[in-house]
N, C-alpha and C positions, 0 to 999 in steps of 0.2 A: 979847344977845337971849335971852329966857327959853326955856328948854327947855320941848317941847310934853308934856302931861300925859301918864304914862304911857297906853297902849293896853290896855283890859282881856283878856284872853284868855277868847272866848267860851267858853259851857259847855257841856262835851260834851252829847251829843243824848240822852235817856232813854233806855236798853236796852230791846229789849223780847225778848221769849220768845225771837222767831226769832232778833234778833242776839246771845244770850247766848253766850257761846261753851262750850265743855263743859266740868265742874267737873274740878278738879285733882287730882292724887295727892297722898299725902301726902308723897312724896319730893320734887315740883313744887313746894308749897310751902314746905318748908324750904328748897329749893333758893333761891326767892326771896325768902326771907326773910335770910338769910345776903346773896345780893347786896346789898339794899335797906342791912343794916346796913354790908356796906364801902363804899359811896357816901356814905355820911352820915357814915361817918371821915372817908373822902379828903374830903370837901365842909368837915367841918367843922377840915381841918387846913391848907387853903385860906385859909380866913378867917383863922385866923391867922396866917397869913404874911404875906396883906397887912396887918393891923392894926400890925405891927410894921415895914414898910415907913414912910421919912420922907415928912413932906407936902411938897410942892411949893411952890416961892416964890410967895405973890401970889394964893396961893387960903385958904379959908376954911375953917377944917377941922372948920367946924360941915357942912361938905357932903359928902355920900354921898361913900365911898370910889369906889365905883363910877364914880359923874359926872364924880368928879375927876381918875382917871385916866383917865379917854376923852374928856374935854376938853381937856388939856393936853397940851401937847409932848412927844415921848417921853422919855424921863427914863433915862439912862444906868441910874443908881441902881436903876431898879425893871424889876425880873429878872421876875417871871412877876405875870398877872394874876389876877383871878380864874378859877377852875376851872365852869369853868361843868359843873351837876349837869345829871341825867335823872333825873326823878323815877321812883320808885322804886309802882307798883301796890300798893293795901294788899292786907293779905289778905283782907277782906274785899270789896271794889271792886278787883279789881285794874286794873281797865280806867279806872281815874281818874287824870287826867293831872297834880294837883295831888298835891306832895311828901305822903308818909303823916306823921301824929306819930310819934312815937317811942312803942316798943310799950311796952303798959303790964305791969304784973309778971302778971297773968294770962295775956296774951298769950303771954309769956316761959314760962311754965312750960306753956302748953299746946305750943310747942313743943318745949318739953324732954321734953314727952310724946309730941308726934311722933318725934322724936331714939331716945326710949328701944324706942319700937313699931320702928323701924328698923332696932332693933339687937337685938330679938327676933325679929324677922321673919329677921335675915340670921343668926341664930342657930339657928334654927330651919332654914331652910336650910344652912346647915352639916350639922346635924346628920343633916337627912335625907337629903343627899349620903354621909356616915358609911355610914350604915344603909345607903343602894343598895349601897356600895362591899362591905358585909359579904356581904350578901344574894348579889349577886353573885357571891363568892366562893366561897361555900357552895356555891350551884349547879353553879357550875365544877370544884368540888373532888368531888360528887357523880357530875359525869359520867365524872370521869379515873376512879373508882372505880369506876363501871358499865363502862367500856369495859374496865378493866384486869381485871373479872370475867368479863365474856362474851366475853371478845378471848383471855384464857389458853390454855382448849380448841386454838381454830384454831393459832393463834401457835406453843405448844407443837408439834402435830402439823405444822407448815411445819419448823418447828425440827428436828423429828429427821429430817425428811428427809433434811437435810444430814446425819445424825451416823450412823457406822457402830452397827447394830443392836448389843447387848451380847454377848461371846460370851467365852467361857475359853481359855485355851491350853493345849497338851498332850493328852496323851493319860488325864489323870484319874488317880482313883487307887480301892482298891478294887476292890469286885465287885459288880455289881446285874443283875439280870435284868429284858430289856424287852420286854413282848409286843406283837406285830404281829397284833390279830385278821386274821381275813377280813375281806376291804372296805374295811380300812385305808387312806388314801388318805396324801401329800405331808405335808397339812396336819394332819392328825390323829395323826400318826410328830409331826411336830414340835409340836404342842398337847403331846401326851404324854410326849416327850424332856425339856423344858423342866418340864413337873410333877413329871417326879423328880427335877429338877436334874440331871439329864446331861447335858446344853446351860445355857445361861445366858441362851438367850431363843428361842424360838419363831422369829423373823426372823431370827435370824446364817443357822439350820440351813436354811430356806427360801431364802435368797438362797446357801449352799450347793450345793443344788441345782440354781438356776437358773446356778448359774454351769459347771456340770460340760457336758462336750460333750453326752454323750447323757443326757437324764431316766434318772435311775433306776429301777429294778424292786425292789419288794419282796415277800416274802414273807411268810406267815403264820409265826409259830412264836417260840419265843423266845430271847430274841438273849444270850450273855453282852456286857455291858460294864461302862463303870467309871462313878465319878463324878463330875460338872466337867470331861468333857470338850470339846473346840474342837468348836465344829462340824463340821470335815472329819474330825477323828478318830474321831465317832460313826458321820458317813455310811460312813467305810470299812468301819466296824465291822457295821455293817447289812449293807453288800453286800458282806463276807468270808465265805464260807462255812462258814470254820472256828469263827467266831464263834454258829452257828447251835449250840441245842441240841433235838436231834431228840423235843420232844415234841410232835410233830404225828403224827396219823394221821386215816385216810378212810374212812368207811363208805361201802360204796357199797349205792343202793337195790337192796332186796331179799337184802341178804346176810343171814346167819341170826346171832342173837344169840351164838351161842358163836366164828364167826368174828371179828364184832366187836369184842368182849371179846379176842383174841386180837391182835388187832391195836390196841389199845390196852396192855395190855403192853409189848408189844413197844417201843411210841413213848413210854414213860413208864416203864417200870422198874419198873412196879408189879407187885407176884407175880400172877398168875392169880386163885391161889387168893381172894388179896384182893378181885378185883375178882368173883369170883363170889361170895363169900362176901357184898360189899356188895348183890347184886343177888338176892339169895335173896327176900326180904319184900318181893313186888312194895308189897304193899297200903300198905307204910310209907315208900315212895316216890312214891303217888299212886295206883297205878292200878285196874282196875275192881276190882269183887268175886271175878269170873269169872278173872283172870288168875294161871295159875299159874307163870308166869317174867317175865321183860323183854320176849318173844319181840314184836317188833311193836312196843316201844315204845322202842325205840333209835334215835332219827331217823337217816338216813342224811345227812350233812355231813362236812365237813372240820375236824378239831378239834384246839384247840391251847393245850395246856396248862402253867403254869408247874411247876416243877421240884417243886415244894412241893405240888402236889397231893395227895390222897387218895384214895381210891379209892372213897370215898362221894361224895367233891365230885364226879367223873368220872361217876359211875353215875347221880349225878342230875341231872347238866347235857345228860345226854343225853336223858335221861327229861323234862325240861322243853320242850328241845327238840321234840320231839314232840306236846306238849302247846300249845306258842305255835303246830304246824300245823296242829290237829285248830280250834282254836279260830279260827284266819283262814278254814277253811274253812266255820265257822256248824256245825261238828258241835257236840252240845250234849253235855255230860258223860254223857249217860244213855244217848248214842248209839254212846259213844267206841269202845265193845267192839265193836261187831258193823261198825263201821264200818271199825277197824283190821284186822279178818278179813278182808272182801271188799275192803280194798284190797291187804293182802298178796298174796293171791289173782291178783289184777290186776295186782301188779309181778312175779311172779314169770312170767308167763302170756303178758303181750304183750311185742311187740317192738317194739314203739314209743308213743311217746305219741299219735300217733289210733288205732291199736289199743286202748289202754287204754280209751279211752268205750266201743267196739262190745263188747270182755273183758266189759266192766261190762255191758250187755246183756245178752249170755248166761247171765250169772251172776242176773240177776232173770229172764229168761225161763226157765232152767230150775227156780229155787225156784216157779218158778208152777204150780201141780197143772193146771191148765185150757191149758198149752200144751206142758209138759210133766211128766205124770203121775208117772212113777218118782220127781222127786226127788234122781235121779244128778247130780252135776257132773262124774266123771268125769275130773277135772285128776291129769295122770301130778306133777302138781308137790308134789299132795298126799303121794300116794302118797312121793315121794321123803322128803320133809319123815318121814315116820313110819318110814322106813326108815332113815333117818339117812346116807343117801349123796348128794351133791350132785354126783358126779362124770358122772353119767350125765343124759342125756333123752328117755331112753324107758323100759319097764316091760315087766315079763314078765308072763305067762299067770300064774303064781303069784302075783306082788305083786299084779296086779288082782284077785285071788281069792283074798288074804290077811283074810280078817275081823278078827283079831289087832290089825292094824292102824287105828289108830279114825282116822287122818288120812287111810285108805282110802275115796275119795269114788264107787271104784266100787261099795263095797260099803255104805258108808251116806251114806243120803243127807243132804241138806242141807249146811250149812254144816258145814266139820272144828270139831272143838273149841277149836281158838286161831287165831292168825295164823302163818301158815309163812313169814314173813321179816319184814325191816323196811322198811315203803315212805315212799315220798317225797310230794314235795306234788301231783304229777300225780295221781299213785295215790289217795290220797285225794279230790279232786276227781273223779275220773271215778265212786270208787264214790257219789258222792253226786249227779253228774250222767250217768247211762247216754247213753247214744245210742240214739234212738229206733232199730226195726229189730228182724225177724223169725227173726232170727238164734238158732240153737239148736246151733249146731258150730262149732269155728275150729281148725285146724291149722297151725303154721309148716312151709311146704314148701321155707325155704331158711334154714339156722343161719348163715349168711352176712352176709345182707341183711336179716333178719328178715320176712321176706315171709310173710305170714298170710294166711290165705284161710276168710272166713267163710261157712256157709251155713246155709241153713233149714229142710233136709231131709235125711236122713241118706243116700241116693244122693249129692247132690250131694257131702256130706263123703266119702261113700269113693273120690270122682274125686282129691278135693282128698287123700284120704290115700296113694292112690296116686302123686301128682307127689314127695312128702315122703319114701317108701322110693323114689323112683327118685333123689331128690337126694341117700343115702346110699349107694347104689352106687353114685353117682358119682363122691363123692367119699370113700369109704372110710369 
């Protein structure tokens, strides 16, 4: 029976726009271009395997291999049949269901030129993976840098926390002098120990301290010690007395310049003679035109001087002194003289600091002609100041009626010729700020209590002078 003609296989259906499917990559096609080619090996290594297969008894071998092995019997002999293919999509139509030809040499090298973009592209990629990897790097290596700069500070200060402060041991060696101004506090002893290397840090000598039961007390004055000593060998050294060397001495407000001078001497070893001799040329130490000693311009403070002083350095640290109070008080240099008179006047006078403003009263109510005419200030303190006795405080019928004497305010008036002490910074403030009031008299009626008693009329003062002789009969 003859075999029925083959059966054509109908033609796919024309594409149109909507069914196109979406165009390929280039790795898509290569991809299917490498399958297409190993299906057309295996296909064509098929063929000849059966071509080499024997033909069968009884059949014609002018007839299809194909026909003739699927017509006949099965045949021990013949091991595999045809491979039956899948056609392979061209690159052009891939959606065609009929086997593509075999690519032609254009084809082939236009894929070789796909192959090679493929392998520039993953080159390319490579490389810029390289490049992030550096970049990244860098970045990373910038921050460890930034953090390990701005982090040192903190880090460092956590650190020494843990570590004991720096400090020496022993008791040092040599000899240095260390001074303790006034005001000195803890931390400024120890700022100042450790500037001269006495200590080895600032903090041993401070955690010293806080370690001791009771806070210590220091003094002003200057200390012998050594140098590179421990911290606790310094502190003892401060708060041993023997360690002290006695160049400290104290003016007190209102004492007179040759006491002063004497009592600086004494706390510093310097001859007298020296220190009056530095104090002879007021005008070459600053002061007005008008002055013709220190008198008044010797602040009164506590003062504490190194061993090595001079007696120039001494005379005019005092004189400066005096000079940084006139200036806090807004006196202007052209004021300094008349200023430094009526406040001496006013230290020497009251007994206390609110007495001082009403003193100051008196003393511009009387230079006033329109409330009191004379002119008299009448201060027994003057008088004493020209007598040269500071032992007393009262006056005789004679010294009030010593003309002789030109610091005699009973007998001339106005202001005395200089300043009769040396006053402090009340004194000065009061003569620049009086206290309003009527006031033209004041007596202390008790050397006790300082108890003063101002008035406005000169009865009312002889009541008040009479309480002041009963308060010295009474008490001798």
């Amino acid at each position: 029976m003859p075999e029925p003609p083959p059966q054509r296989r109908p033609e796919p259906a024309a594409s149109t726009a909507d069914d196109a499917p979406p165009p390929r990559s280039r790795r898509e096609l290569r991809e299917a271009e490498q399958r297409r080619a190993a299906e057309a090996e295996q296909r064509r290594t098929a063929e000849h395997e059966f071509e080499r297969a024997p033909v069968p008894d009884g059949r014609e071998p002018s007839e299809p291999r194909e026909r003739m092995v699927s017509s006949a019997e099965p045949d021990s002999r013949v091991r595999r049949e045809p491979v039956p293919t899948r056609p392979e999509p061209d690159l052009l139509n891939p959606w065609d269901d009929d086997p593509a030809p075999r690519s032609s040499r254009a084809d082939r090298r236009a894929l070789a030129d796909l192959d090679l973009d493929e392998h520039e592209v993953e080159h390319r990629r490579r490389g810029r993976g390289a490049l992030g990897c550096l970049v990244a790097f860098l970045v990373l290596a910038g921050l460890v840098v930034a953090a390990v700069f701005f982090l040192q500070g903190p880090i460092n200060s956590v650190l020494d926390r843990f570590q004991p402060p720096e400090d020496y041991s022993g008791s040092g060696s040599g000899e240095v002098v260390f001074m303790i101004e006034d005001g000195d506090g803890g931390e400024t002893i120890a700022a100042n120990l450790a500037e001269q290397d006495i200590v080895a840090s600032a903090e041993a000598f401070i955690d010293e301290m806080s370690a001791r039961d009771a806070a210590p007390t220091f003094y002003p004055g200057a200390y012998r010690m050594a140098n590179q000593m421990s911290a606790e060998a310094a502190l003892d050294a401060l708060l041993d007395p023997a360690s002290k060397m006695e160049n400290t001495f104290v003016i007190q407000e209102g004492l007179w310049a040759r006491d002063a001078l004497e009592a600086a001497s004494a706390a510093t070893g310097i001859p007298l003679e020296e220190l009056q001799a530095a104090a002879a040329d007021p005008q070459a130490l600053g002061l007005p035109a008008e002055a013709k000693s220190v008198e008044g311009f010797l602040f009164p403070a506590t003062y504490t001087f190194g061993p090595d002083v001079t007696a120039e350095q001494l005379i005019q640290t005092l004189v400066d002194r005096t000079f940084q109070s006139l200036d806090a008080a807004g006196v202007a240099p052209a004021d300094r003289w008349e200023t430094i008179i009526i406040a001496s006047l006013i230290e020497r006078e009251s007994g206390s600091e609110a007495d001082s403003y009403k003193v100051s009263r008196v003393i511009q109510n009387r230079l006033d002609p329109a409330q009191f005419d004379s002119g008299l200030l009448q201060f027994d303190s003057t008088v004493h100041y020209g007598t040269g006795d500071d032992s007393v405080v009262t006056t005789t019928d004679a010294e009030r009626a010593d003309a002789s004497n030109p610091y005699n305010t009973y007998v001339h008036p106005g202001l005395p010729p200089g300043p009769i002490g040396n006053p402090g910074d009340v004194a000065i403030d009061a003569a620049q700020n009086p206290e309003p009031g009527p006031w033209l008299y004041f007596v202390t009626v008790n050397l006790e209590t300082g108890e003063t008693v101002f008035s406005a009329t000169f009865a009312e003062h002889e009541q008040a002078v009479q309480r002041f002789y009963q308060y010295l009969e009474e008490n001798g």
